[in-house]
VOFI-27495 format. One line per 3 residues: number of its first residue (from 1); their letters; for each residue x, y, z of N, C-alpha, C, CB. Coordinates in steps of 0.001 Angstrom, whole numbers, padded with zeros to 6 digits, m for minus. Glycine has a CB too. Example, Ala and Ser with C-alpha at 12.3 -4.5 7.8 and 13.67 -1.06 7.14 Angstrom:
2
1	as	013190:m005690:007800:012300:m004500:007800:013200:m003300:007800:011308:m004473:009046  012850:m002250:007080:013670:m001060:007140:012900:000030:007870:014084:m000598:005725
end
This chain:
293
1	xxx	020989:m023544:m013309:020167:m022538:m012633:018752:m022551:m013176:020778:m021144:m012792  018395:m023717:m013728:016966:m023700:m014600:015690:m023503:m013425:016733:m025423:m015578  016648:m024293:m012377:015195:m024264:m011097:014575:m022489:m011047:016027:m024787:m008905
4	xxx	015632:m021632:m011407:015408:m019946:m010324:014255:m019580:m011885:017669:m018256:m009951  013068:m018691:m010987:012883:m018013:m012212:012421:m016827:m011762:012003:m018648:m013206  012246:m016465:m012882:012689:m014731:m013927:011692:m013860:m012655:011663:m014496:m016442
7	xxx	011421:m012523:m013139:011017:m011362:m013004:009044:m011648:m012333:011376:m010552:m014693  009155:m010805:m011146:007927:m010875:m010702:007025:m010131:m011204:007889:m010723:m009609  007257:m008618:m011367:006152:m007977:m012363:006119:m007560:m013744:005817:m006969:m011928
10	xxx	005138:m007010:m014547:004880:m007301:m015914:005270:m005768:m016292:003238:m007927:m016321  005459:m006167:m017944:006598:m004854:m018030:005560:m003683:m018207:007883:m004911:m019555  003800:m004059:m018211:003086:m002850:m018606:003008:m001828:m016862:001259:m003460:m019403
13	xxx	003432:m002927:m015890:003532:m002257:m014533:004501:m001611:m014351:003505:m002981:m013520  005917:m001825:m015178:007046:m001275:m014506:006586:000039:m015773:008856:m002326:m014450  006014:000074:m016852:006346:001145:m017545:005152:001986:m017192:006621:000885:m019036
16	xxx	004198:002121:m016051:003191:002990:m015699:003942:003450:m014398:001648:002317:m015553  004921:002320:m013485:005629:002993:m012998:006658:004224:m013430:005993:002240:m012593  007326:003704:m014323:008314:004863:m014728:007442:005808:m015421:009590:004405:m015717
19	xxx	006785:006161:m015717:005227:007245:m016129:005237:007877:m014584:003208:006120:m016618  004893:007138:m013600:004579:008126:m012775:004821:009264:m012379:004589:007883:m012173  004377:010452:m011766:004913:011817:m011708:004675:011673:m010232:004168:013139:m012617
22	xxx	005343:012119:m009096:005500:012150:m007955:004806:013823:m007413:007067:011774:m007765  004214:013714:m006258:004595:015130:m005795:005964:015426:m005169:003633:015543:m004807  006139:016712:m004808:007225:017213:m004019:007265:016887:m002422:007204:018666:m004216
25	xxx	006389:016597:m001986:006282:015379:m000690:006826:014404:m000672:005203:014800:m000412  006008:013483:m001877:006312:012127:m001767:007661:011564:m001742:005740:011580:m002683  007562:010436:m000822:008711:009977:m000440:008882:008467:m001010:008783:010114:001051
28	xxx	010294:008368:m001681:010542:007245:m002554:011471:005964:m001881:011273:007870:m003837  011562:005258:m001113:011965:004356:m000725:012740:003520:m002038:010896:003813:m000006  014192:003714:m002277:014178:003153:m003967:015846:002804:m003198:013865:004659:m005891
31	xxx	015852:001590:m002946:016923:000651:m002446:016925:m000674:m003635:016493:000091:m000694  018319:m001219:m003553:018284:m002125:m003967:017617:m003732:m003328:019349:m001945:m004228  017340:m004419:m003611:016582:m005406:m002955:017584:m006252:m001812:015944:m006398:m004151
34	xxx	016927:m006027:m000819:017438:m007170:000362:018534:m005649:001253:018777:m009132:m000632  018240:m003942:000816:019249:m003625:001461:018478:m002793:002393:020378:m003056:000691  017329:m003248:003208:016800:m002659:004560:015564:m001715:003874:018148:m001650:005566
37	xxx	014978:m002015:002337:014074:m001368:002048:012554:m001346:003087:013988:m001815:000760  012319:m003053:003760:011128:m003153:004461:011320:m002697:006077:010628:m004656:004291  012823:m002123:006329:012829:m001737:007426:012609:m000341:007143:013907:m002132:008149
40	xxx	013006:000585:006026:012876:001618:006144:010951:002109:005597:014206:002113:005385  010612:001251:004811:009034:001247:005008:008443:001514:006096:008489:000168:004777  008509:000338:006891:008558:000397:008523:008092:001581:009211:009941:000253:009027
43	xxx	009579:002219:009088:010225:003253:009643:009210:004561:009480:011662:003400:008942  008961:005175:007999:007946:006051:007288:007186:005580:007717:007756:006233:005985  006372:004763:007427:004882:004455:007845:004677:004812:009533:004537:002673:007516
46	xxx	005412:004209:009984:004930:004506:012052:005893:006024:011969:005980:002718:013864  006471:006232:011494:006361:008300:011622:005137:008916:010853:007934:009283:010674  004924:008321:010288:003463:009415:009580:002242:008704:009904:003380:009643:007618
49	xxx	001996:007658:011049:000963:007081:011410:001348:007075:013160:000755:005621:010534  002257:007951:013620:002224:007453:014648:002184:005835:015529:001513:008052:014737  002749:004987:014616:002759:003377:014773:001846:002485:014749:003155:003027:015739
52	xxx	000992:003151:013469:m000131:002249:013045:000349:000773:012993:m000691:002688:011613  m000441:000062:013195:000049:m001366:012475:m001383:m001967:011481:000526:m002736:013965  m002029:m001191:011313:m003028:m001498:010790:m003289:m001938:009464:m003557:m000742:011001
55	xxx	m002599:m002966:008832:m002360:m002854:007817:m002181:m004703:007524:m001208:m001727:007668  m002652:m005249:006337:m002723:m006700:006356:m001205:m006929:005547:m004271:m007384:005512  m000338:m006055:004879:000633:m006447:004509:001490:m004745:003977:000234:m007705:003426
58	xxx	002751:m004617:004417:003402:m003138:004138:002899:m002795:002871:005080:m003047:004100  002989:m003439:001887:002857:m003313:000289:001381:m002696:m000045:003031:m004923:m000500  000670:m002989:000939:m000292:m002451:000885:m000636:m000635:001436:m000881:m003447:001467
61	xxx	000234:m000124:002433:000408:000759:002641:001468:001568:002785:m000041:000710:003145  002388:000744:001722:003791:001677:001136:003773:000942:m000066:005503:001616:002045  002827:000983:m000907:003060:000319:m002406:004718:000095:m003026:002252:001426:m003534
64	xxx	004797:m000868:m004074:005389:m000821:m004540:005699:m000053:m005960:005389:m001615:m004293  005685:000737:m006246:005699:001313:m007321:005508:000651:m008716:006693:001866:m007237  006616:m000600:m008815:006899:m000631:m010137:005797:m002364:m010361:008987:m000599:m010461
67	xxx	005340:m002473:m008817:003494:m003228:m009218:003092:m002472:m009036:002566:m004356:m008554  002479:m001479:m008678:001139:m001264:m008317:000353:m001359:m009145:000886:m000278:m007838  000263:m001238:m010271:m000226:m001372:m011348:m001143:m002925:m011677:000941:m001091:m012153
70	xxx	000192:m004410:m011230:m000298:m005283:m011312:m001177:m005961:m010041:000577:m005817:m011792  m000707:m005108:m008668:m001624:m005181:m007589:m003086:m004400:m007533:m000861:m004757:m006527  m003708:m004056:m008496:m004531:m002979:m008811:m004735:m001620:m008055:m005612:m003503:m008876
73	xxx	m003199:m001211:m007735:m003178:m000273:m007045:m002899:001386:m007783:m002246:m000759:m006123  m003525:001975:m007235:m003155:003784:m008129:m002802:004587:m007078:m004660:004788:m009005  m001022:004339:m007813:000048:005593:m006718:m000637:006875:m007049:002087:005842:m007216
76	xxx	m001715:007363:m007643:m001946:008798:m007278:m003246:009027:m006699:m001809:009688:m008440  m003410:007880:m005626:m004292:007941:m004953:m004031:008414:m003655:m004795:006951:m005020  m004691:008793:m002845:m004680:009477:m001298:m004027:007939:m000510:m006728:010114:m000574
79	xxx	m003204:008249:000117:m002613:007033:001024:m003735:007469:002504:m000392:007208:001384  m002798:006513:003479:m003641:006440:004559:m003047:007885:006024:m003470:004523:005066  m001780:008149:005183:m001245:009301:006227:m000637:010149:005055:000033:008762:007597
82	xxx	m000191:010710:005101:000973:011738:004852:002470:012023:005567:000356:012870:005029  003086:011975:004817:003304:012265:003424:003373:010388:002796:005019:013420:003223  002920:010759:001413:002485:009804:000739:004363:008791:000383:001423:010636:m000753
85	xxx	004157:007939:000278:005438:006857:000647:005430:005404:m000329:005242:006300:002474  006396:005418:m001010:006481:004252:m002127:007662:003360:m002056:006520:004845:m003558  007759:002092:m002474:008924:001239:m002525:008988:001591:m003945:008834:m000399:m002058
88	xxx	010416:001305:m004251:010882:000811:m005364:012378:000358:m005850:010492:001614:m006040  012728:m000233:m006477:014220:m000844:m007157:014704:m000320:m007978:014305:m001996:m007727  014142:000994:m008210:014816:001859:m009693:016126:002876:m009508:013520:003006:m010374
91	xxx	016957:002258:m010488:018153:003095:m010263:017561:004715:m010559:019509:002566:m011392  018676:005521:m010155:018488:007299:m009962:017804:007692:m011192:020069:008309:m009852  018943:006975:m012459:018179:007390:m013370:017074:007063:m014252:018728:007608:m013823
94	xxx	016299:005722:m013394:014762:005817:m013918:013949:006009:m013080:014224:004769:m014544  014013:006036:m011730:012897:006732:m010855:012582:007791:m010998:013030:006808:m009721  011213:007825:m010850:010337:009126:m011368:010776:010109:m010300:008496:008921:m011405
97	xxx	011401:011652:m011193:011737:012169:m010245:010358:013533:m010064:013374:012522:m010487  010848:013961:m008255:009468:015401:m008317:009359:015207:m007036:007675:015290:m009293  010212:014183:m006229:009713:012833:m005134:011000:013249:m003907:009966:010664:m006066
100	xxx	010807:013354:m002477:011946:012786:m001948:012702:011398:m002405:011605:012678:m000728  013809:011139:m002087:014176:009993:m002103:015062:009556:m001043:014616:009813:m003183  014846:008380:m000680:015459:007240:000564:016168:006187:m000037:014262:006434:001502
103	xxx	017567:006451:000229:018058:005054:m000560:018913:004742:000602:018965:005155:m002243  019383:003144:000392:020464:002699:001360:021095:001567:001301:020083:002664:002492  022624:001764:001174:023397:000737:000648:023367:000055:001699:024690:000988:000105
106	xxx	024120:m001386:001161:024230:m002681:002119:025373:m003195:001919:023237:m003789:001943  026316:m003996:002852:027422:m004903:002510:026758:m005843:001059:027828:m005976:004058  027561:m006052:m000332:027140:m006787:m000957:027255:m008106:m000501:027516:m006560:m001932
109	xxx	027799:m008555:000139:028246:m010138:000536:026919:m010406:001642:030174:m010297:001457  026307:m009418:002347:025304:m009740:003013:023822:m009307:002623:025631:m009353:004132  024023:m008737:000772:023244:m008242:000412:022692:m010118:m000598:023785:m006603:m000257
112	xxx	023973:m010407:m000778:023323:m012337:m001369:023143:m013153:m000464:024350:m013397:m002300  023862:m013232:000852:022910:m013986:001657:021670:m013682:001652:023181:m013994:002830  021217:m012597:002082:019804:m012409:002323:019082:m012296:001023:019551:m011192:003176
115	xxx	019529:m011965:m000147:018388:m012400:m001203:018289:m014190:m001488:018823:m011551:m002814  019570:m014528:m001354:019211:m016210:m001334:018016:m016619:m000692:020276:m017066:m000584  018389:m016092:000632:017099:m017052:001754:016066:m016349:001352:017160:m016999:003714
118	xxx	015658:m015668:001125:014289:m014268:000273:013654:m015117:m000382:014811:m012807:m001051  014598:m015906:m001881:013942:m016653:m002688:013700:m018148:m002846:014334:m016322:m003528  014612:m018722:m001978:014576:m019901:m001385:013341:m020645:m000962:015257:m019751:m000445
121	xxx	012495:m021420:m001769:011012:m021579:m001504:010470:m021074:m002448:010453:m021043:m000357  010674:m019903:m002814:009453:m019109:m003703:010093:m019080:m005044:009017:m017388:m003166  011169:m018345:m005191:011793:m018141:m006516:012027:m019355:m007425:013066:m017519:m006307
124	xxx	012778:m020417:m006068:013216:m021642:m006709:013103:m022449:m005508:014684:m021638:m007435  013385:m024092:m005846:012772:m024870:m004581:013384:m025273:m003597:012243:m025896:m004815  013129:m025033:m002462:013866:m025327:m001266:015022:m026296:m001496:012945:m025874:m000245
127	xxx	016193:m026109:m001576:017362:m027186:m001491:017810:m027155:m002800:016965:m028729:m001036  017052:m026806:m003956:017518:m027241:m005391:018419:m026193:m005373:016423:m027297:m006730  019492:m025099:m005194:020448:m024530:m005917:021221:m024031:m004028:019736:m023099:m007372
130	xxx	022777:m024483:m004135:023113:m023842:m003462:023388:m022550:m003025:023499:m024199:m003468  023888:m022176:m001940:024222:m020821:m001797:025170:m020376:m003474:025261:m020698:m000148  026507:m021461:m002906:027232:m020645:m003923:027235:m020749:m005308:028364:m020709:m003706
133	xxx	025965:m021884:m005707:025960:m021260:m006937:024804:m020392:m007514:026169:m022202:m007742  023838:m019965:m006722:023071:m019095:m006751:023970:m017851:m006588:022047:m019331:m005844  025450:m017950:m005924:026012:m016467:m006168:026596:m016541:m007478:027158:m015931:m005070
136	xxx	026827:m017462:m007991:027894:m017427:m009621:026958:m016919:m010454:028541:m019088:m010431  025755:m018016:m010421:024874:m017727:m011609:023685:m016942:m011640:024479:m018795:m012066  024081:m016474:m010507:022484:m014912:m010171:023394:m013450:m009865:021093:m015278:m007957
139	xxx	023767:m013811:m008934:024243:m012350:m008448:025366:m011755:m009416:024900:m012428:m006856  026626:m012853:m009659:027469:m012970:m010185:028139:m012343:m011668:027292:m013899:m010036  026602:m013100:m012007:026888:m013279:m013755:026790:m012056:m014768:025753:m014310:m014393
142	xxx	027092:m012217:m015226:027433:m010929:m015850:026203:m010664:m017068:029108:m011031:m016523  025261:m011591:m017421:024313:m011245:m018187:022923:m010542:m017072:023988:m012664:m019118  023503:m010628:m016009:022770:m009966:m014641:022958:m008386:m014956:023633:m010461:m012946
145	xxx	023956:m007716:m015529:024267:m006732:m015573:024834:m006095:m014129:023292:m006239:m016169  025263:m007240:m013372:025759:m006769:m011874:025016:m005944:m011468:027052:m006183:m011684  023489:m005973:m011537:022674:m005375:m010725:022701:m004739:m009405:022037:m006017:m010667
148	xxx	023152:m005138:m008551:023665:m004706:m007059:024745:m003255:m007638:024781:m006357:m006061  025697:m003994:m008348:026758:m002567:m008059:026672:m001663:m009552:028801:m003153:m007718  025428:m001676:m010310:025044:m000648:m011017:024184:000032:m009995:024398:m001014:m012336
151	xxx	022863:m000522:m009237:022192:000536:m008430:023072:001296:m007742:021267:000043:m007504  023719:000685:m006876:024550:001633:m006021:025118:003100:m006471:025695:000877:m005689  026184:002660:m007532:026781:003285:m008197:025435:004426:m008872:027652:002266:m009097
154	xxx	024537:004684:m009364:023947:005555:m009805:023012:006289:m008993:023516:005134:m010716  022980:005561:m007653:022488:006479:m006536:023889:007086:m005626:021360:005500:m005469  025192:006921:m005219:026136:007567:m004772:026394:008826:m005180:027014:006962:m004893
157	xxx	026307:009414:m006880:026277:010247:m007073:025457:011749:m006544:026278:009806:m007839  024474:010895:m005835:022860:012015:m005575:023126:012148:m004016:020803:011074:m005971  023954:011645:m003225:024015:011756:m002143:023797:013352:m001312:025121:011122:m002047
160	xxx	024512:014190:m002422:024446:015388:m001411:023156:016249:m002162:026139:016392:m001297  022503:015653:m002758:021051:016352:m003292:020315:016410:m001989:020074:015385:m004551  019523:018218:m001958:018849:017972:m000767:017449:017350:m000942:018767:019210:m000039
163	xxx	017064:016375:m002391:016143:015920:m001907:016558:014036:m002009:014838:016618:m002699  017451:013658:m001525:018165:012333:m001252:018811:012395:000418:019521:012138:m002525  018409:011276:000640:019354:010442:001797:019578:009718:001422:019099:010003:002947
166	xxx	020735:009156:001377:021311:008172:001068:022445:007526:002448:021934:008631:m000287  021739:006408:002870:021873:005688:004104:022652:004377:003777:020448:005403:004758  023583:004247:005078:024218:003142:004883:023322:002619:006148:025937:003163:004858
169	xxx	023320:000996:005555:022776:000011:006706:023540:m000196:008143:022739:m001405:006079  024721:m000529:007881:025035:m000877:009028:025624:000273:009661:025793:m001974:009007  025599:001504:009119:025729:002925:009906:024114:003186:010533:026277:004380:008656
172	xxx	023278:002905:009841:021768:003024:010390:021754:002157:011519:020562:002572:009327  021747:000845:011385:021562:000116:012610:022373:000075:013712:021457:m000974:012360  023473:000254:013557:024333:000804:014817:023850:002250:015743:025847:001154:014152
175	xxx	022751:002475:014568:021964:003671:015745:020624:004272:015164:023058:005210:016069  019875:003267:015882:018576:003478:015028:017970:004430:015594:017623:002353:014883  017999:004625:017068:017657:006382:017796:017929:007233:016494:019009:007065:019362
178	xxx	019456:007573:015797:019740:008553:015137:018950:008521:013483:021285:008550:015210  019263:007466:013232:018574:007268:011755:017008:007631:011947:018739:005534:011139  016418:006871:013009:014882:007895:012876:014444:009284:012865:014144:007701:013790
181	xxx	015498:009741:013323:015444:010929:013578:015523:011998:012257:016444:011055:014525  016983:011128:011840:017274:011828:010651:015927:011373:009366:019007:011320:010198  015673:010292:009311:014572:010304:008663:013196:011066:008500:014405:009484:008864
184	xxx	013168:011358:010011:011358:012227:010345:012060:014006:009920:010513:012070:012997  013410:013964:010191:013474:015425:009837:013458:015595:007898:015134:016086:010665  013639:014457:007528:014143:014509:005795:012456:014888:005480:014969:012537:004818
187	xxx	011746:013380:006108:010568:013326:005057:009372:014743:005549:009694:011459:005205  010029:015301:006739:008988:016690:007356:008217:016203:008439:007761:017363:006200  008617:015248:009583:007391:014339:010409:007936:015499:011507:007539:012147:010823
190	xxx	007028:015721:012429:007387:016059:013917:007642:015152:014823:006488:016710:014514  008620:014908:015281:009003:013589:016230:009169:014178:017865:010713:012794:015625  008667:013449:018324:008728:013827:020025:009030:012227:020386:006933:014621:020919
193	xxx	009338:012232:021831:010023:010968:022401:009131:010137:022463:010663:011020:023681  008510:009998:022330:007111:009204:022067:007010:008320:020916:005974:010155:021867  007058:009038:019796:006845:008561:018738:008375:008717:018572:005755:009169:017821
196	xxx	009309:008759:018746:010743:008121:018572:010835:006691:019440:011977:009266:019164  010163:006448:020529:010157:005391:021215:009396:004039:020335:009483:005829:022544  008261:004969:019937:007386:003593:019020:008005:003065:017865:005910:004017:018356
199	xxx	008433:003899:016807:008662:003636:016009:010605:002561:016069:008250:004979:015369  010896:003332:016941:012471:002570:017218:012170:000733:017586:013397:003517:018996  011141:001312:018558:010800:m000392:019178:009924:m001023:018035:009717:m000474:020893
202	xxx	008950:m000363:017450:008449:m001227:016180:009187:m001343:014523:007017:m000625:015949  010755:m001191:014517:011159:m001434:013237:012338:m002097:013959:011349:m000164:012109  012702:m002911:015244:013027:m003685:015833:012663:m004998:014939:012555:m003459:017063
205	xxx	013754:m005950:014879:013794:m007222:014093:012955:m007955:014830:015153:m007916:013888  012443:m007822:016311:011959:m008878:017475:010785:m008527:016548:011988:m008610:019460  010184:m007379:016685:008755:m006791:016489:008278:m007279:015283:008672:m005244:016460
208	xxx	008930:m006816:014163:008721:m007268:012950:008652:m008494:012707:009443:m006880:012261  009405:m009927:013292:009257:m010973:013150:008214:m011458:013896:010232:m011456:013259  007802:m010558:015419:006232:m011233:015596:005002:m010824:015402:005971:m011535:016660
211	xxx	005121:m010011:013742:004251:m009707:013131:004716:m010084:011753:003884:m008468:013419  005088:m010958:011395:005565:m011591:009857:004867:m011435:009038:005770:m012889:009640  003497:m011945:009117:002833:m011972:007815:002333:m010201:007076:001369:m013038:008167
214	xxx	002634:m009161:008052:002412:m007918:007869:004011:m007672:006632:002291:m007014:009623  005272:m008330:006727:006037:m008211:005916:006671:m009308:005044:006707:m007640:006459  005437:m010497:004658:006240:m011177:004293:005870:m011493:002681:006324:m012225:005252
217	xxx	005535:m010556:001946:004775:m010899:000600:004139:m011356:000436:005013:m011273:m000152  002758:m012034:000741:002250:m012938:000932:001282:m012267:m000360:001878:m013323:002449  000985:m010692:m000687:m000047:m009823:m001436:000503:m009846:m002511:m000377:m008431:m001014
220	xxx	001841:m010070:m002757:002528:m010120:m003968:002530:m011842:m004821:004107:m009557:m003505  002775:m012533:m004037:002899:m013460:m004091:001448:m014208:m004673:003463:m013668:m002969  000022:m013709:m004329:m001148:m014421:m004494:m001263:m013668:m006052:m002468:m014181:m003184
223	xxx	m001176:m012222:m006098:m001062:m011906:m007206:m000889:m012125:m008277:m000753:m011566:m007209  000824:m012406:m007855:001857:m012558:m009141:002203:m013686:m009241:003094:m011834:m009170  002219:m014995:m008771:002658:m016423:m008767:002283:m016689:m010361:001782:m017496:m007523
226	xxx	000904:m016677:m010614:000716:m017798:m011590:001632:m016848:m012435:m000979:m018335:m012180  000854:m015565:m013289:002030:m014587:m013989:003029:m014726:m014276:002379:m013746:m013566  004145:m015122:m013170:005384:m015394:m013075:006068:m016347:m013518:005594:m015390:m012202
229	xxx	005173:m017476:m013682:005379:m018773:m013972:005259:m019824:m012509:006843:m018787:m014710  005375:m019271:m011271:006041:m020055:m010341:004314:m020580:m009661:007379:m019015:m009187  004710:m021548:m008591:003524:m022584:m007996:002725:m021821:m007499:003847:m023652:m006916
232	xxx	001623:m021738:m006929:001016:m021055:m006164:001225:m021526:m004753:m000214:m021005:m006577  001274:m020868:m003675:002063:m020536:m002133:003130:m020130:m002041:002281:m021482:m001287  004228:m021715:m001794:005269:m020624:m001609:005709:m020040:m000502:004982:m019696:m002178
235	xxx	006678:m020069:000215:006679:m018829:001459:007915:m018410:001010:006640:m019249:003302  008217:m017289:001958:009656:m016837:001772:009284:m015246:002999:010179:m016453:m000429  009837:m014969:003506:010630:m013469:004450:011548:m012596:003989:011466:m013807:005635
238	xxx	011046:m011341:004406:011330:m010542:003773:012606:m010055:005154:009980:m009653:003179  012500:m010923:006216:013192:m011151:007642:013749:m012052:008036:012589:m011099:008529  015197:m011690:008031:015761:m012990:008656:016618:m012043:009978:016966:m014118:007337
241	xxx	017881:m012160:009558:018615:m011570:011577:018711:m010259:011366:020594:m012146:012310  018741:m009798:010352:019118:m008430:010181:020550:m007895:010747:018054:m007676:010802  021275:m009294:010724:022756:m009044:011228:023613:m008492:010397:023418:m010170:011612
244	xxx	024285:m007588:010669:025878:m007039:009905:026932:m008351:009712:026859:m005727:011130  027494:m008669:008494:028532:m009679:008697:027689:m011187:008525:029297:m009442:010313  026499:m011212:007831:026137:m012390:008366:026471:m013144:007224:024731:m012516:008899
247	xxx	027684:m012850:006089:028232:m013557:005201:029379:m014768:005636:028730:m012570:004375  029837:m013983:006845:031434:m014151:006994:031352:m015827:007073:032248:m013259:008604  030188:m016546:007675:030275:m018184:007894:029351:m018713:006627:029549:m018774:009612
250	xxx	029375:m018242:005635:028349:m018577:004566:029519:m018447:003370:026820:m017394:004455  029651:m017591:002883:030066:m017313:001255:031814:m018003:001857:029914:m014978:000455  031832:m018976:000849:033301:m019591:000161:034096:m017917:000202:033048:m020492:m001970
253	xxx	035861:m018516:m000086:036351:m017161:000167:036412:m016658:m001191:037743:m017060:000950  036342:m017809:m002267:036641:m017064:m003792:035298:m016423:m004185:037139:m018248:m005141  033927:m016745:m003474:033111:m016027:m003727:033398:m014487:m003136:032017:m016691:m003338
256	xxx	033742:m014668:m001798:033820:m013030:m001529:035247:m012350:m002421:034052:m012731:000438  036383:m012975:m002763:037263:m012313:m003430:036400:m011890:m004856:038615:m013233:m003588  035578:m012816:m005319:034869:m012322:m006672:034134:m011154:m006640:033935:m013266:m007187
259	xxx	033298:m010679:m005143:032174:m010089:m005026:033367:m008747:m004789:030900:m010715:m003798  034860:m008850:m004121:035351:m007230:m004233:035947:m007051:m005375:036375:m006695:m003167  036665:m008148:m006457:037084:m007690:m007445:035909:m007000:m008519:037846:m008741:m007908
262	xxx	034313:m007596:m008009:033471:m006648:m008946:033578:m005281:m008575:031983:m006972:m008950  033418:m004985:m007297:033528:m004069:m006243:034377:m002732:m006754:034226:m004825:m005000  035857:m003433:m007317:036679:m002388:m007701:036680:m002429:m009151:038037:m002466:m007115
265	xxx	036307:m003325:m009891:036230:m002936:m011300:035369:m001564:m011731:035622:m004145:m012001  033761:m001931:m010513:032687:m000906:m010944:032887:000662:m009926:030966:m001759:m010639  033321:000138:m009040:034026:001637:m008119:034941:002246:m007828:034004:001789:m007205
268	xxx	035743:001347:m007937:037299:002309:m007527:037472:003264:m008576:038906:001348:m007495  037243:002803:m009983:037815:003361:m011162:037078:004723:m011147:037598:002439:m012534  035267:005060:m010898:034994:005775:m011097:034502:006741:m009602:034371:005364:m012069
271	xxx	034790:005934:m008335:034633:006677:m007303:035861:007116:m006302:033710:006030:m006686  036966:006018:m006770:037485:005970:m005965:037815:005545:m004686:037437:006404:m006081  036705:004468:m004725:036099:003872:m003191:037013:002212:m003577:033641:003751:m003014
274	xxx	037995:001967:m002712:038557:000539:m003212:037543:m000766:m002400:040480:000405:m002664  036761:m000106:m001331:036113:m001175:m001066:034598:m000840:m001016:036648:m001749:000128  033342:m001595:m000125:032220:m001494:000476:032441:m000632:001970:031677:m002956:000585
277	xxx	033739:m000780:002536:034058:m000169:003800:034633:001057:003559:034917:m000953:004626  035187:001583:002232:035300:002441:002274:033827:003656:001729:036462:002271:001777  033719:002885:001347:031951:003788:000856:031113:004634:002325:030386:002090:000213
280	xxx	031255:002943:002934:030495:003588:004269:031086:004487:005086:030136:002647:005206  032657:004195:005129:033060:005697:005642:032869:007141:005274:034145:005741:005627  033112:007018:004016:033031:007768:003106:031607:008523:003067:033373:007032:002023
283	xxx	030497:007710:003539:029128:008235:003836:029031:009098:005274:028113:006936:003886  029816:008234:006273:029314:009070:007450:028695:008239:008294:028381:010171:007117  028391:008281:009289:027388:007589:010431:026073:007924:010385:027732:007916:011831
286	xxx	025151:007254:010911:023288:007735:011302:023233:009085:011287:022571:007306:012984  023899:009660:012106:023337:010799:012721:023707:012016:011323:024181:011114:014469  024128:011686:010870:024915:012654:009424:026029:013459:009561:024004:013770:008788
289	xxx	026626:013463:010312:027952:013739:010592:028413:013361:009671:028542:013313:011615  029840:014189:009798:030731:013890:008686:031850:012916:009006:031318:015139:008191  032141:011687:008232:033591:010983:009120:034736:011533:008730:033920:009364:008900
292	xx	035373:011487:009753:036889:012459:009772:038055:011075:009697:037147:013680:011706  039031:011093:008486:039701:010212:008287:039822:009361:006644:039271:009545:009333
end
């Protein structure tokens, strides 16, 4: 795994991030990576801009928190709408709290496809590491600290906080009418059919992919390359199908038996949840209903 490398921002950024103090507005976008964080950016931004697109890259007008620091950006600066709106990857208990928060789980098996192809090009070089062993020795490994199913696990707990949503993906996209909705009522937006129409049709996978370079790192990437160690260019998407299931013709089967036996080592024991399908039931649908069963 010598090709993959390490960490994109510097630790004096992530620790001015965790410094930060939020207002009681601000809204925290704090997903694990690859689980619909740039759709739900998206999403905030064209409710509190009415479907701006004005913008040369999201990161630029939904910062990332734990750069901004190395993008020379200052989260306690006036954004371009209200309410003010941040990415970030920090589990519950290091995100700065004071903040709404937006989180939202993902199938893990379709949470490593899509970080594979993410870094594929950029992280490491096109063709040099397969799928499956980029799942053994990244996602997998245990000096990873099973990253995926520690975030989860320390945001499930906050679910019924009224200042958390906590969203499942493929309950969101099975009804993105409802999830916007429920979103503009969390973060305080006034939504009329109008601006439920724009924003539904502009956080559309068509839309977003024929505006790519607005989500595809390209601000992070000019930044942070040399820093990082890695080449300068590079491409990589932050967009691929945005399909449910899009593991099932990809991951070997002992990879997915590996990815639920992590599954129940880190959840069953302490949630009770024996799978990823039971979580999402267990969450509910878009609209926030409760599931019965």
């Amino acid at each position: 795994m010598s090709s993959f490398k390490g960490g994109i921002g510097s630790a004096a950024s992530r620790a001015a991030a965790l410094a930060f103090r939020p207002r009681p507005s601000d809204v925290l976008i704090a997903t694990f990576p690859k689980c619909g964080t740039t759709w739900l950016q998206q999403i905030v931004h064209g409710l509190r801009t009415r479907g701006s697109m004005d913008f040369e890259e999201i990161t630029l007008v939904v910062p990332w928190l734990e750069l901004a620091l190395d993008l020379g950006i200052d989260p306690d600066a006036p954004q371009v709408a209200e309410p003010r709106a941040f990415k970030s990857h920090l589990r519950w208990h290091d995100v700065p709290k004071g903040g709404r928060y937006i989180s939202m789980i993902r199938d893990p098996k379709d949470v490593l496809v899509s970080m594979y192809h993410f870094h594929e090009g950029w992280r490491f070089e096109a063709g040099a590491i397969t799928l499956e062993d980029y799942a053994r020795n990244f996602f997998l490994a245990p000096a990873r600290e099973r990253g995926y199913w520690k975030h989860v696990a320390s945001w499930w707990p906050q679910r019924l906080r009224q200042d958390v949503l906590l969203l499942s993906y493929e309950s969101a996209l099975a009804d993105v009418p409802g999830t916007v909705r429920r979103i503009a009522a969390f973060i305080g937006c006034p939504l009329d059919d109008e601006l439920l129409e724009v924003v539904v049709r502009q956080s559309s996978i068509d839309f977003m992919k024929a505006h790519g370079s607005r989500f595809d790192d390209h601000v992070v990437r000019a930044a942070r390359n040399a820093a990082a160690g890695l080449p300068p260019g590079g491409s990589s998407s932050k967009l691929r199908s945005g399909r449910v299931g899009d593991h099932v013709d990809r991951l070997p089967m002992d990879v997915r038996d590996a990815l639920d036996g992590i599954w129940r080592e880190e959840m069953k024991g302490r949630f009770g949840l024996a799978s990823y399908r039971g979580m999402v039931a267990a969450l509910g649908p878009a609209d926030g209903s409760l599931a019965i069963g």
